[in-house]
Every structure is written in structure tokens, then in C-alpha cells.
LUMPA-12379 format. One record per residue: residue in three letters; x, y, z of N, C-alpha, C in turn. Coordinates in pm, whole numbers, plus 50000, padded with zeros to 5 digits. Atoms other than C-alpha are relative to their C-alpha. Last residue first. Layout:
BEGIN
AlaXYZXYZXYZ
...
***
This chain:
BEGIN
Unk501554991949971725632980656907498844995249927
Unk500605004249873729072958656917498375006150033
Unk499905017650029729922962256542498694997550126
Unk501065001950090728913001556598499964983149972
Unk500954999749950731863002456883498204994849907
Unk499555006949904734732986956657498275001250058
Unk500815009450141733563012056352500014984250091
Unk501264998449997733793040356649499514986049911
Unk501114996049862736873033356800498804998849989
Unk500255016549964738583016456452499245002150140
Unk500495004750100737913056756299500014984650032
Unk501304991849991738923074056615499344988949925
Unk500665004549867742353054856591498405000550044
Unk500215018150074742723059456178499554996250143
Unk501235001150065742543101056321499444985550001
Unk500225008049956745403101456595498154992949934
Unk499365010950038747223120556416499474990550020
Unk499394997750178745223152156371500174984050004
Unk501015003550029744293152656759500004989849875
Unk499815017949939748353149756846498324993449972
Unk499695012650070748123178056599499724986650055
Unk498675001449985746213203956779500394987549934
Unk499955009649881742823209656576501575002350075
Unk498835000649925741873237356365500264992050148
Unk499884983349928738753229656156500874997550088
Unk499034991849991738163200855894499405011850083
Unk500614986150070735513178655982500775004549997
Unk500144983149948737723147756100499185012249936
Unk498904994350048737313115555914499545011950107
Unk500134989649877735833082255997500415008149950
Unk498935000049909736333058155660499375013050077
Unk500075010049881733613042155474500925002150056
Unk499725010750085734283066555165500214988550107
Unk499794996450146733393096055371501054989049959
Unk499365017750090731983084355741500185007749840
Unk500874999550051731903123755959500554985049893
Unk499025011050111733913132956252498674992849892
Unk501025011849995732903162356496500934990449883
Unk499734997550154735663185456719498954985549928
Unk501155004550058735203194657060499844998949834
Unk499914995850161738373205357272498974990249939
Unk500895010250106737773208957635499975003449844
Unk500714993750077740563227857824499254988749904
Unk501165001450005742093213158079499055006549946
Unk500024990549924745803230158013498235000450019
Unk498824996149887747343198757906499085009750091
Unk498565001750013744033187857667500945005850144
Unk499744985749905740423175357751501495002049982
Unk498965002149966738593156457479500945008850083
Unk499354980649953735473161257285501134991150113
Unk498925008649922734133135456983500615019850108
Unk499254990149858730673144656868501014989350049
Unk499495002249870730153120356556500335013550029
Unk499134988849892727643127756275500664992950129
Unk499754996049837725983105556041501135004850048
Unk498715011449953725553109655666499544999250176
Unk498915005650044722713103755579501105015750036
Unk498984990050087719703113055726501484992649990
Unk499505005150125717633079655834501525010149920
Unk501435004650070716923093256192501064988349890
Unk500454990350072719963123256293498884988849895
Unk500495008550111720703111356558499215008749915
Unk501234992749982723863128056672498744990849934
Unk500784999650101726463101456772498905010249964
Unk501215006949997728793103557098499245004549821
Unk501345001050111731933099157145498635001150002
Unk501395000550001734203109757461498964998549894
Unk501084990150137737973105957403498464995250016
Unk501775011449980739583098257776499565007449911
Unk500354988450034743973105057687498274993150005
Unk501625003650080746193082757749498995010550038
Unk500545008549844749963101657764498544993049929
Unk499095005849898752403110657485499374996850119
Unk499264986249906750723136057290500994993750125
Unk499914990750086747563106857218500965012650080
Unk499034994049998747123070457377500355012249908
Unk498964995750112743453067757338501305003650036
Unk498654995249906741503056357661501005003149855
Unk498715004350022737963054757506501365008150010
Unk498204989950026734653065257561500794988550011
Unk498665014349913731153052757463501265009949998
Unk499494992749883727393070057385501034987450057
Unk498875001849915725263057557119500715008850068
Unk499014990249959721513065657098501604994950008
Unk498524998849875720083039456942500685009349995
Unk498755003650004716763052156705500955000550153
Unk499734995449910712973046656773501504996649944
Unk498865007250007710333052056545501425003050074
Unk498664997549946707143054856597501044993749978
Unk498955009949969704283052956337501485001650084
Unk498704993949981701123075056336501004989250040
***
């Protein structure tokens, strides 16, 4: 029987987003060899409410799963996308 052991990642970042910085929480599911991989990104807005939305690599770029975000999320996509491709360098 052969073990095999994948890196968990797990990193946050101070994102300016909505006009203040903002602590976005990443983390990776592992999902082994499966293709694609999965980001958990969650984030707390004005009225401390945790918003949890995942992000998925399509054509070597980060992207949002589509489902109803607030914009300042929306915009701040290409950010997400040098957060995580930044972090993975370093891992």
C-alpha cells in the first residue's frame, strides 16, 4: 500500500476591497491528483457577516464560481488570482 501525502495550504491576505483592507482567508481543498483544484476564500463584510465563495484555475487564471457576490468581491477578482498564484510559487 503506497502513501501519499498532499500540502495542505492555508494563507490570508489584507486585500484593499469597498474602500477599507479587508482579511481574505484561502484555503485549498485537496482534492489528490483531481483536476481542477478548488479554493475556499471567506471574508467578513460591514455588517460581520461571513461571505464564502470558492475560485476555480480556468485557462491558468483564478476565477470566481459564479454565485451572487457583492461587487467590491466581483472586482477584486485579478487580486485573488496574484494571492493565490503568488502563494503556490512560495509552497
Amino acid at each position: 500500500m503506497q502513501l501519499t501525502f498532499i500540502k495542505n495550504i492555508q494563507f490570508t491576505k489584507l486585500i484593499k476591497a469597498d474602500g477599507r483592507l479587508r482579511e481574505f482567508n484561502f484555503r485549498r481543498y485537496n482534492s489528490g491528483n483531481q483536476q481542477p483544484a478548488i479554493f475556499s476564500v471567506n471574508v467578513v463584510d460591514n455588517r460581520d457577516n461571513r461571505i464564502i465563495f470558492e475560485m476555480q484555475k480556468e485557462e491558468n487564471i483564478w476565477k470566481i464560481i459564479k454565485q451572487q457576490l457583492p461587487p467590491w468581491i466581483i472586482e477584486n477578482e485579478t487580486n485573488f488570482h496574484e494571492s493565490i498564484e503568488e502563494e503556490l510559487k512560495n509552497s
